[in-house]
C-alpha positions as CSV (number, residue, x, y, z in Angstrom):
1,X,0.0,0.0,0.0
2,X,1.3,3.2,-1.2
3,X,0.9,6.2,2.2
4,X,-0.1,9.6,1.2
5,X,-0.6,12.8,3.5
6,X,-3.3,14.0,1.0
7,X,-5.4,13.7,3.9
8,X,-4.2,17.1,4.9
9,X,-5.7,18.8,2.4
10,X,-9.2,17.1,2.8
11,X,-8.9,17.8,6.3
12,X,-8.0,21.9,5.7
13,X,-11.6,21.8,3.4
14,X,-13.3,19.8,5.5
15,X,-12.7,22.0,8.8
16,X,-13.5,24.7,6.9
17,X,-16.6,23.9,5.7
18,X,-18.0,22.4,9.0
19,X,-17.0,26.1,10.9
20,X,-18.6,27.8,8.1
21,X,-22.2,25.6,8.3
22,X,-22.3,24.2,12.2
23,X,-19.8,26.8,13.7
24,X,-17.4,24.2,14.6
25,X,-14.5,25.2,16.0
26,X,-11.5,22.4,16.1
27,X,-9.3,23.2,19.4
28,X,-6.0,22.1,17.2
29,X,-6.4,25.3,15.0
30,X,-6.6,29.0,15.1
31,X,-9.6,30.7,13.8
32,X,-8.8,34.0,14.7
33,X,-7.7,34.7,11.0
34,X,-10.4,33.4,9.5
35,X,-12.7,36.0,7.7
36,X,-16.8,35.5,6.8
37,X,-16.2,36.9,3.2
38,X,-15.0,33.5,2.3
39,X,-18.2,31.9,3.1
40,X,-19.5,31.2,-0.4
41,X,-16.8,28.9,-1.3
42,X,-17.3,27.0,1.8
43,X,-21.1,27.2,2.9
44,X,-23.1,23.4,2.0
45,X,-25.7,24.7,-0.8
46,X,-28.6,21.5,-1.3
47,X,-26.3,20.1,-2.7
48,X,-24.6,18.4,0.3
49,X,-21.1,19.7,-0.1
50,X,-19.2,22.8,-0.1
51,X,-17.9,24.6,-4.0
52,X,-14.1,23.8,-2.0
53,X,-15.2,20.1,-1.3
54,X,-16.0,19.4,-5.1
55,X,-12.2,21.9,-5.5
56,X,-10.8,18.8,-3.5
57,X,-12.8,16.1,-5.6
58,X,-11.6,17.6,-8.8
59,X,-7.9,17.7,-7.6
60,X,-7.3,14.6,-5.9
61,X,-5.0,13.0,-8.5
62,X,-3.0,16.3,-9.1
63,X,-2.6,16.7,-4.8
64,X,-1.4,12.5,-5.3
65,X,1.4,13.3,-8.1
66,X,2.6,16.9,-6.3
67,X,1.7,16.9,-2.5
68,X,1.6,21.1,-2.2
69,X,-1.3,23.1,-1.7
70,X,-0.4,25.1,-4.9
71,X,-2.4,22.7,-6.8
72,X,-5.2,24.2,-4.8
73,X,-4.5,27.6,-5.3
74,X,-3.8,26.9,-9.2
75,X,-7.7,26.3,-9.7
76,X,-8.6,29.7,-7.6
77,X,-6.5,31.8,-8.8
78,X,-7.7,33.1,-12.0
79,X,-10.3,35.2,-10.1
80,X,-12.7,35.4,-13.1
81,X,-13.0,31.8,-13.7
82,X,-13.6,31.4,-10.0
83,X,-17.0,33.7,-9.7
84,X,-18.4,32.2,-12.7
85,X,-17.8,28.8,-10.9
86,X,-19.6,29.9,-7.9
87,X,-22.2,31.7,-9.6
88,X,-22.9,27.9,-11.7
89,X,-22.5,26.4,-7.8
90,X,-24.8,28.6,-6.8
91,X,-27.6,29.3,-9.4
92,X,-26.8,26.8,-11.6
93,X,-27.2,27.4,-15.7
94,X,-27.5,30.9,-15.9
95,X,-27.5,33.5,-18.6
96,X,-25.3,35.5,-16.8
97,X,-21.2,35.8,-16.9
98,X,-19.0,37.6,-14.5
99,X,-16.8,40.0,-16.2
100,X,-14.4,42.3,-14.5
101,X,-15.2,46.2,-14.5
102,X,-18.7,45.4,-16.1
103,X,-21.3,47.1,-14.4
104,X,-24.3,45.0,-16.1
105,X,-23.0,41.9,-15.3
106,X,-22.9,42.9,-11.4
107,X,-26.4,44.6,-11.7
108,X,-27.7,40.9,-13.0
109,X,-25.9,39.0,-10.4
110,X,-27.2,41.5,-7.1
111,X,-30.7,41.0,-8.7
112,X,-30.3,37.2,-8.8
113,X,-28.7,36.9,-5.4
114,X,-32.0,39.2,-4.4
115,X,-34.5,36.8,-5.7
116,X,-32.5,33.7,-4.2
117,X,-33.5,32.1,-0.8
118,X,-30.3,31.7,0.5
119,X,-29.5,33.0,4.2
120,X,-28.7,36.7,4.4
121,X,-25.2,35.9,5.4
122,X,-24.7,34.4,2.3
123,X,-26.2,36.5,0.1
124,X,-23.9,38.9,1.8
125,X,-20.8,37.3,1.4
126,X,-22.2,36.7,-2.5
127,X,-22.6,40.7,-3.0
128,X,-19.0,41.3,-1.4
129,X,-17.2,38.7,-3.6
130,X,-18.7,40.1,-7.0
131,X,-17.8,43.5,-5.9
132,X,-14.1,42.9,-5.0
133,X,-13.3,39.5,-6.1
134,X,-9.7,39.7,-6.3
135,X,-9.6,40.6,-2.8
136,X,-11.9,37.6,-1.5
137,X,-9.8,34.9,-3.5
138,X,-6.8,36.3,-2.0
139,X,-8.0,36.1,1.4
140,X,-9.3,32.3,0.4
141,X,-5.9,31.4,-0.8
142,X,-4.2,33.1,2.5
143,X,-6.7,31.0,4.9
144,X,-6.0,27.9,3.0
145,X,-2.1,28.2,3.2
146,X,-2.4,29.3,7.0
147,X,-4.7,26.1,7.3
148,X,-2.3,24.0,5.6
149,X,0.8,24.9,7.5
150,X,-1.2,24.4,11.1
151,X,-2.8,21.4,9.9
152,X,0.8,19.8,8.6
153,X,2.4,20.4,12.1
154,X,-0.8,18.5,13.8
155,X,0.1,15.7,11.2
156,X,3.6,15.4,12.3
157,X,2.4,15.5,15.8
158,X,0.5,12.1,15.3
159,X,3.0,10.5,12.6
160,X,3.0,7.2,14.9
161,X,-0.7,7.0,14.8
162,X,-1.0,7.5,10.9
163,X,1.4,4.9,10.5
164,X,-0.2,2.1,12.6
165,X,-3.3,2.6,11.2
166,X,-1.4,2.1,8.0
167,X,-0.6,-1.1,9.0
168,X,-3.7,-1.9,10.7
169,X,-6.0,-1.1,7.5
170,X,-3.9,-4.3,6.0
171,X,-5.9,-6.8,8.3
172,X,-8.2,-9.2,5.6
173,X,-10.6,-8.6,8.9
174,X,-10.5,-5.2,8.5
175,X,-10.8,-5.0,5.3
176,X,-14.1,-7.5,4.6
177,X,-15.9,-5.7,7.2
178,X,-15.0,-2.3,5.1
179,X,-16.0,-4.1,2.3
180,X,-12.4,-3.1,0.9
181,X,-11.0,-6.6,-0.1
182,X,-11.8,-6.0,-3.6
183,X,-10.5,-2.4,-4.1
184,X,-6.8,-2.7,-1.8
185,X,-4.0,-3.9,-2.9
186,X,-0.4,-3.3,-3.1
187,X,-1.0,-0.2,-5.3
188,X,-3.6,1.4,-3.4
189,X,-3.2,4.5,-1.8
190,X,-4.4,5.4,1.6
191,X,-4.7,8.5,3.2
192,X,-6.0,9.8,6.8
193,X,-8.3,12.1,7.9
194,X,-7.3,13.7,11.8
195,X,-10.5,15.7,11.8
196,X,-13.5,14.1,9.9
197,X,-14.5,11.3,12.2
198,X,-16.9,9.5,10.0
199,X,-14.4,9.7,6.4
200,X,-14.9,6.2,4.7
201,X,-14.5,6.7,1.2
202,X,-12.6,5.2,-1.6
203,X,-11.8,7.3,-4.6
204,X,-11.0,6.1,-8.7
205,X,-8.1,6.4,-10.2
206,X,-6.7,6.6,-13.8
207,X,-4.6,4.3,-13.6
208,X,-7.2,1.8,-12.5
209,X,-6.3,2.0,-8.8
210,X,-8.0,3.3,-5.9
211,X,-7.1,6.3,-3.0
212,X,-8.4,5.6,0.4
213,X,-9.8,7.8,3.0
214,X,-10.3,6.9,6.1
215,X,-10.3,8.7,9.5
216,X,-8.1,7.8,12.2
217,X,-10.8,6.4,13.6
218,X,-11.8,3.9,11.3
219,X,-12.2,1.6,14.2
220,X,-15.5,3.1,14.9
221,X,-16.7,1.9,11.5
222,X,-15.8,-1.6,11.3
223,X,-18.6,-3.0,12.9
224,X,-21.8,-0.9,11.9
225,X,-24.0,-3.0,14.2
226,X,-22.1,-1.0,16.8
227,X,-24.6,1.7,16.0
228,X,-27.0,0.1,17.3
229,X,-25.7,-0.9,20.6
230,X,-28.8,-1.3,23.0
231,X,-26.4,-0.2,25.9
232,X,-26.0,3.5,23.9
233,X,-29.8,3.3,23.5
234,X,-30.3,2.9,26.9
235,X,-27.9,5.2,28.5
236,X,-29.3,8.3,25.9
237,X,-32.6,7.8,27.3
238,X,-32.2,7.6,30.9
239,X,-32.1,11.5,30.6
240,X,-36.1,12.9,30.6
241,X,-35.2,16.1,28.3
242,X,-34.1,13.4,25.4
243,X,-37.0,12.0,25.3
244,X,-38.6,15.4,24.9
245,X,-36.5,16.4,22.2
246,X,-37.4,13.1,20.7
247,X,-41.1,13.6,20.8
248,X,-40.6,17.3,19.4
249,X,-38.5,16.3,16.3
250,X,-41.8,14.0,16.0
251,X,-44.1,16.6,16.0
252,X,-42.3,19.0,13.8
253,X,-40.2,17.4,11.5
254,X,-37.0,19.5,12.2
255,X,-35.9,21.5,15.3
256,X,-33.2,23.8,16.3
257,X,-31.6,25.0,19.6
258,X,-33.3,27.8,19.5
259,X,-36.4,25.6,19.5
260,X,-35.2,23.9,22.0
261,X,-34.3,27.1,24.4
262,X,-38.1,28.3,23.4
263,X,-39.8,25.4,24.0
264,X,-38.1,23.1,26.9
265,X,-36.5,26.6,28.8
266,X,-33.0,24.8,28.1
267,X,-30.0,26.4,27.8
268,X,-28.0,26.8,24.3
269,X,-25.1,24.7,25.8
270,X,-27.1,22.1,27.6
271,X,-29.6,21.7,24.5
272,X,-26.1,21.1,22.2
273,X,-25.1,18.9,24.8
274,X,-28.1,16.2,24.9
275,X,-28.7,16.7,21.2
276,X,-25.1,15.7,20.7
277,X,-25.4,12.6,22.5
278,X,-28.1,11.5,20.4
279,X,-25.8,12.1,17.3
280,X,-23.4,9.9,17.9
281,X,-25.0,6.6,18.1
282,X,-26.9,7.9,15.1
283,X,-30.4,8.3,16.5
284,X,-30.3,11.8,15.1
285,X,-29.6,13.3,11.6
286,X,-28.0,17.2,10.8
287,X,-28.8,19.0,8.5
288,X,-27.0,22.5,7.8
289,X,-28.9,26.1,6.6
290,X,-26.1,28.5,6.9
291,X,-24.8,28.1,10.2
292,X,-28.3,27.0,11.6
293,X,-28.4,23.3,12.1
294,X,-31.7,21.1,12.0
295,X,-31.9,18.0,13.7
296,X,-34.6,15.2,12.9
297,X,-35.0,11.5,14.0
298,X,-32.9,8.9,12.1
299,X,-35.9,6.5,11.2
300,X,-33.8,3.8,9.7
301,X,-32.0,3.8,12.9
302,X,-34.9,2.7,15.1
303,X,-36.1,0.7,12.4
304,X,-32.9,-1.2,13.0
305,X,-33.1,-1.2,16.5
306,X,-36.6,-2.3,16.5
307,X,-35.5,-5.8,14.5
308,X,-32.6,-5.7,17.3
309,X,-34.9,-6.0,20.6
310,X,-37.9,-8.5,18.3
311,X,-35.3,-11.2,19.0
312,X,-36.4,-11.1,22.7
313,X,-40.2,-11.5,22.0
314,X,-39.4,-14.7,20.1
């Protein structure tokens, strides 16, 4: 198996894009630097994933050949390509083309942000980036290397740990519970992920090979039964407000903390806390609007639980 630290690189988009749609925060880096105007190449559109995330998909092979971050910057950096990719991101096949120093153009593109139903941050962020583009990519490309350079250091840091989960990955065990047996060999590459706890994901290559992704706690994943572990069930539950929370989310579909605080007289911090220990196990799915996030029941999860606990009624 071939190593690769391209897992730095997912890791610098993937923090980025979770601060910029759930307001997380990882203690490892400093976010003092980091500025809102980059928000529209980082906020989660309906489309699931950030315009950086499908940067990183589009550049994977390149990042595999020449491990630097300019590869990055190389697809940003013409500043007139980049708006016109956000503005496809964003509102998709439109008559409308960014062009520098014309007036129009920018009159069409604060009308479409107007009539768009995106958050007012964003649309913000969106009028700021059309109006002084150069400046925004800059700052992008200036977070990212700043990112990059923290993220390498945290990397060295856990250099042991990368490289036993190297090893470990090897284990035919390991591998047929990944459902990996068929896709690693000799010529695979694997990468880790520090900071994305759930990465599982195998990527094509070219040449006929495959890059691996996995977090460094790939552990967690082997055994997806796990999720279902009556023990977790039981210990979430023994706490009266998560049962509220559970009925609420069954009334309305989708709540927020601020529902929460409204509706239960809970604190923000307590409300993240209990809804938090319902995420883990999986009882609970996220779903990001700007930086508010939604939480809703899992139904496949207790559907999977329920077939768990029948076995004690036969």
């Amino acid at each position: 198996m071939i190593h690769s630290d391209i897992g730095i690189y997912y890791d610098m988009i993937y923090v980025l894009s979770e601060h910029f749609n759930s307001k997380y925060e990882n203690k490892w880096l400093d976010w003092k630097g980091v500025s809102d105007c980059i928000l529209p190449f980082f906020y989660k559109s309906d489309k699931g994933y950030s315009f950086m995330q499908n940067i990183f998909a589009e550049s994977y092979e390149e990042l595999l050949i020449n491990e630097n971050i300019e590869v990055i910057q190389n697809k940003l950096i013409d500043c007139e390509n980049s708006v016109n990719r956000i503005i496809d991101y964003y509102f998709g096949d439109v008559n409308i083309k960014f062009v520098f120093n014309d007036f129009r153009s920018l009159y069409d593109l604060n009308k479409l942000i107007l009539k768009s139903k995106y958050p007012d941050e964003l649309k913000s962020s969106l009028y700021s980036l059309f109006i002084e583009p150069v400046k925004t990519v800059h700052e992008l490309m200036r977070t990212l290397l700043e990112l990059n350079l923290q993220l390498k250091r945290k990397y060295e840091n856990h250099s042991f740990s990368i490289s036993k989960i190297h090893q470990g990955i090897l284990e035919p065990k390991v591998l047929d519970k990944l459902n990996l047996t068929d896709k690693i060999s000799d010529n695979t590459v694997c990468a880790v992920s520090l900071l994305d706890k759930e990465v599982l994901k195998v990527f094509p290559l070219k040449s006929g090979n495959y890059l691996l992704l996995i977090s460094e706690d790939y552990s967690n994943n082997i055994d997806t039964e796990n999720r279902y572990d009556l023990k977790d069930f039981g210990y979430v539950f023994t706490e009266i407000n998560r049962l509220k929370l559970l009925e609420m989310m069954k009334t309305s579909g989708e709540i927020t903390i601020k529902d929460i605080e409204q509706q239960l007289c809970l604190s923000g911090t307590n409300a993240y806390y209990h809804l938090s220990s319902m995420t883990k196990p999986g009882m609970v799915n996220t779903r990001y609007e700007g930086r508010t996030v939604f939480y809703s029941i899992n139904k496949e999860y207790f559907k999977k639980l329920c077939k768990k606990l029948y076995k004690y009624s036969e």
